[in-house]
C-alpha positions in Angstrom: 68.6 151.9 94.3 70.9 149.3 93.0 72.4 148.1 89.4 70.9 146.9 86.8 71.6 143.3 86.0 70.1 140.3 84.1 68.4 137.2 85.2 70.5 134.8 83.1 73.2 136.8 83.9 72.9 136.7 87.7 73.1 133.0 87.6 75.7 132.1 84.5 74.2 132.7 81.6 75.4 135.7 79.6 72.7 134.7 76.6 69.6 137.2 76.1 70.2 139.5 79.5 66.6 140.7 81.4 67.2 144.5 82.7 67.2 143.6 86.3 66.4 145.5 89.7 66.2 144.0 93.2 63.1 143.6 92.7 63.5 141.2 89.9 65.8 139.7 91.6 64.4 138.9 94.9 61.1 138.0 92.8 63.3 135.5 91.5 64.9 134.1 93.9 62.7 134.5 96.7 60.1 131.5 95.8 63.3 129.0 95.7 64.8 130.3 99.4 61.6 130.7 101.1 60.9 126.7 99.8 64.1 125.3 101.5 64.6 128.1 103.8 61.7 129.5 105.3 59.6 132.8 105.3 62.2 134.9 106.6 65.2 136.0 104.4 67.5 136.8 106.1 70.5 134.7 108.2 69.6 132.6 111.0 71.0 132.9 114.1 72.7 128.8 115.5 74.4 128.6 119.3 77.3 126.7 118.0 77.8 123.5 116.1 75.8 120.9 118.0 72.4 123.3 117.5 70.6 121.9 115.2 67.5 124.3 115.2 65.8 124.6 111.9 66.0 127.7 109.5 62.5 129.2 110.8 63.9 129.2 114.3 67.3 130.3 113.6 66.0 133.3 111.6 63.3 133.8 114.3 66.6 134.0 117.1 67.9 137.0 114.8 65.1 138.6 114.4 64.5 139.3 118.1 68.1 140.1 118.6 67.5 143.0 116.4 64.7 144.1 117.6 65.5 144.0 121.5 68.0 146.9 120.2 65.3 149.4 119.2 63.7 149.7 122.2 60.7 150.6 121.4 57.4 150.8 123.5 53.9 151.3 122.6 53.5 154.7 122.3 56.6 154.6 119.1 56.4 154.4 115.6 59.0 151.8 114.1 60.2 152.0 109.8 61.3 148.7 108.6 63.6 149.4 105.8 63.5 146.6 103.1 60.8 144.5 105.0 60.4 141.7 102.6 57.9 139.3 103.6 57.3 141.9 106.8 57.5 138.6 109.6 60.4 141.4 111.7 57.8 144.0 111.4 54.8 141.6 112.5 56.8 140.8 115.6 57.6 144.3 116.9 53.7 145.2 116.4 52.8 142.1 118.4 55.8 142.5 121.0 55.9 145.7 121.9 51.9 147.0 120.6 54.1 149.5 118.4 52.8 151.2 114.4 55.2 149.8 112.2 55.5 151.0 108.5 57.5 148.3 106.3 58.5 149.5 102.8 59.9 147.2 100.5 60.3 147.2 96.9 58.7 143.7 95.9 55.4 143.8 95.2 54.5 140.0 96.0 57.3 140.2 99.2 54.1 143.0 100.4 51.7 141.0 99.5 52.6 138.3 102.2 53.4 140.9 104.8 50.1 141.6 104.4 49.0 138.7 104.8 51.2 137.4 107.5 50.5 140.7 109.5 46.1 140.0 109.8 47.3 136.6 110.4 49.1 137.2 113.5 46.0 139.8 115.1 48.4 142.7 114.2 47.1 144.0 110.5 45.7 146.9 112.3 49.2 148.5 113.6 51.5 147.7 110.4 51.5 149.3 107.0 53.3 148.5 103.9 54.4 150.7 101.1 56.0 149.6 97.8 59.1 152.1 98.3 62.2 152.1 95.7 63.9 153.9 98.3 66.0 155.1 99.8 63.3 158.4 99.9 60.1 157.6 101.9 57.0 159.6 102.0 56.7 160.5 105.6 58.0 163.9 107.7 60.6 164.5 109.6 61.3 163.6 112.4 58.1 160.8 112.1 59.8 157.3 113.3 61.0 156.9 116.9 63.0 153.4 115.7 64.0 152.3 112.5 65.6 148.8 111.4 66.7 147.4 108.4 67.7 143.6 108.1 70.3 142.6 105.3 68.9 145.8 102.9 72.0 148.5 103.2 73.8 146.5 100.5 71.1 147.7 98.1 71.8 151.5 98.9 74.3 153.8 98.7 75.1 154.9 102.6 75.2 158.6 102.3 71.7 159.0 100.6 70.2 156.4 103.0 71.2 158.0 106.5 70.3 161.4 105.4 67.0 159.7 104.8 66.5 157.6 107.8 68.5 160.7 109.8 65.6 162.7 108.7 62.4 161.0 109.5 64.0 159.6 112.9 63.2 162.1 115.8 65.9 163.4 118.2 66.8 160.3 120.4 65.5 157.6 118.1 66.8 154.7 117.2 68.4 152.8 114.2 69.5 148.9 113.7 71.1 147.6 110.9 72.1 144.1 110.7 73.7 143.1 107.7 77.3 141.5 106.2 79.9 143.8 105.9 83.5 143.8 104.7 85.7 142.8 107.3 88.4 145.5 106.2 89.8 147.6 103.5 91.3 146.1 100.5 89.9 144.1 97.2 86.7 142.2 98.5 86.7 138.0 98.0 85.1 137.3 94.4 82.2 136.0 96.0 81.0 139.2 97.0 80.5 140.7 93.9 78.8 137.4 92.2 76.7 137.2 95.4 76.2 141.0 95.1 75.3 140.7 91.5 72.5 137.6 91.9 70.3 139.9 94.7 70.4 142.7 92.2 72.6 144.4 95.3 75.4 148.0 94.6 78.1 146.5 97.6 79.3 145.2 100.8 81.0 147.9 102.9 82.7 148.0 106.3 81.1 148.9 109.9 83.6 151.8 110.0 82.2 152.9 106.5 78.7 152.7 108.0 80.2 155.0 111.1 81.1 157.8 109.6 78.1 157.8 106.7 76.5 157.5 109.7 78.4 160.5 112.0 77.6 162.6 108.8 73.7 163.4 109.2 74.1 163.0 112.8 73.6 159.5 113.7 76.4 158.1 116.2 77.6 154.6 116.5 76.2 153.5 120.0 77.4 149.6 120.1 78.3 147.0 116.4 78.5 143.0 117.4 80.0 140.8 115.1 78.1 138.2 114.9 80.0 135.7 112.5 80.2 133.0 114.1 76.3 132.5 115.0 75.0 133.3 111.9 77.7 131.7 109.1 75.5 128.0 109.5 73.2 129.9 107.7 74.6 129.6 104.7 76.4 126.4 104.4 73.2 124.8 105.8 71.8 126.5 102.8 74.5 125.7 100.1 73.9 121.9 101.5 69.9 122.1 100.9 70.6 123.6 97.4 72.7 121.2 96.6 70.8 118.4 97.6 68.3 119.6 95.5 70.0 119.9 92.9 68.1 117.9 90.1 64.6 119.5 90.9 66.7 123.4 90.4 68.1 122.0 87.1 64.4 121.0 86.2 63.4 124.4 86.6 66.4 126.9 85.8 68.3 124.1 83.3 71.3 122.6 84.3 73.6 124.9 83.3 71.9 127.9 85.5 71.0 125.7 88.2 75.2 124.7 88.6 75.7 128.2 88.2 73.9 129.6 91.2 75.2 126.5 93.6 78.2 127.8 92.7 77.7 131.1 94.0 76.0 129.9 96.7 78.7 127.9 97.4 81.5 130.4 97.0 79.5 132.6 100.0 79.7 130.3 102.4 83.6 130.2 101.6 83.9 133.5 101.6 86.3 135.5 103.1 87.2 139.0 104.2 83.1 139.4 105.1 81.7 139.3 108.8 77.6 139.9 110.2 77.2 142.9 111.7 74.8 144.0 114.2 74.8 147.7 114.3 72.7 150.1 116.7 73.2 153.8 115.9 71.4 157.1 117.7 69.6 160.3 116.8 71.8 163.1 118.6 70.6 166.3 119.1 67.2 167.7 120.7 67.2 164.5 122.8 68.9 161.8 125.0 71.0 158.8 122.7 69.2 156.4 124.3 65.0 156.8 125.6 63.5 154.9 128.2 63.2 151.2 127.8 66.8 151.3 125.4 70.1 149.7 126.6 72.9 150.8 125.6 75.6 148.4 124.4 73.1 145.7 124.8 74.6 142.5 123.4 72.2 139.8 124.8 72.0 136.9 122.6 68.1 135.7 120.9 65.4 134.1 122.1 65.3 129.8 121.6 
């Protein structure tokens, strides 16, 4: 499901390249976010410059943003595409009393959603699959909601909404949230080197999500840009890195540790790239939206 890349590679270092997978690379990486960042990876969610709410509430703000969207009550059955460490799909089983499945192609990433899932009381409604994607071993029509935070960048879009198309039933519902290109034309560096360190295949735009979307019968229903909240996220990030500089170079090596400052740096600069919250319906056999969903629904996350 995406390129293969290198370790040393991925952060500067041409020298002795590791054949590399998003798995590799979010095994990689993951350890050093989650230490300054927090168990959920993905962006965090800030009210403007004065909020100064830490990463674990931030990324809590976006999660249930997302999955307000999906509407789901307890009678539904919710796939989390790319769960990671699973905390999204944790929350909707708690929430709502839904069966979530969260596949994910990280091994340890499972391991913690596990974990994190008996933790919470919900173990017994969530199930996780190591899944390379973007096929899953379930019938059609078996999901009522799907979601998938920050993973479409890993896919190719065609492949992945025939998929999710297929085990979503008539009516059902699908987030996305993830950054996008902002337009057509020759994407910022960044994206690419940012692209290349997660192991990722590209960025594209919401209107290239549309009509992958329109073609296995999934229509656009309501797309927030969420920029503005969410770009703290990464110069909070870049800051933390950077401040920690020495103890990176202690365990990458200088040169590496520079290297991937730099690209974290270079994404919170970049340009031409916007968040996207994107809620798309099932058509055909049954209503766009069930009972309990909102269409158009752009209320902002919990505190």
């Amino acid at each position: 499901m995406s390129r293969t890349i290198g370790h040393h590679e991925a952060l500067g270092d041409p020298a002795a390249p590791v054949p590399a997978t998003a798995e590799d690379a979010y095994g990689h990486l993951a350890p050093l976010i989650s230490r300054y960042w927090g168990p959920d990876m993905h962006y965090g969610l800030w009210d403007g410059p004065d909020d100064d709410a830490p990463f674990p509430v931030a990324t809590e703000r976006l999660t249930a943003m997302v999955i307000e969207r999906l509407g789901v009550t307890r009678a539904d059955r919710v796939l989390d595409v790319g769960c990671g460490n699973g905390r999204p799909a944790a929350e909707i089983a708690r929430r709502y009393e839904a069966r979530v499945v969260g596949v994910d192609i990280d091994p340890a990433a499972l391991a913690r959603a596990r974990e994190h899932a008996d933790a919470r009381g919900v173990g017994h409604r969530v199930m996780f699959l190591a899944c390379g994607g973007p096929a899953v071993p379930f019938a059609d029509g078996a999901f009522q909601a799907a979601l998938a935070f920050e993973s479409t960048p890993h896919f190719d879009l065609g492949p992945l909404f025939a998929e999710l198309s297929r085990v979503l039933a008539p009516g059902g519902r699908l987030v996305i949230e993830t950054p996008c290109l902002a337009g057509p034309g020759r994407p910022d560096p960044a994206v690419d080197a940012y692209l290349r360190m997660l192991g990722g295949r590209s960025l594209e735009t919401v209107d290239t999500h549309r009509r992958h979307a329109r073609r296995h019968g999934l229509s656009l229903i309501d797309a927030e840009d969420v920029t503005g909240r969410v770009a703290p996220s990464f110069h909070r990030l870049a800051a933390v890195l950077r401040a920690h500089r020495d103890e990176l170079a202690g365990r990458y090596g200088p040169d590496r540790a520079d290297a991937l400052l730099a690209i974290f740096d270079a994404w919170a600069a970049v340009r031409g790239v916007q968040a996207s919250i994107m809620t798309f319906a099932k058509t055909g056999g049954g209503p766009a939206c069930r009972p309990g969903a909102r269409p158009g629904a752009r209320g902002g996350g919990r505190g």
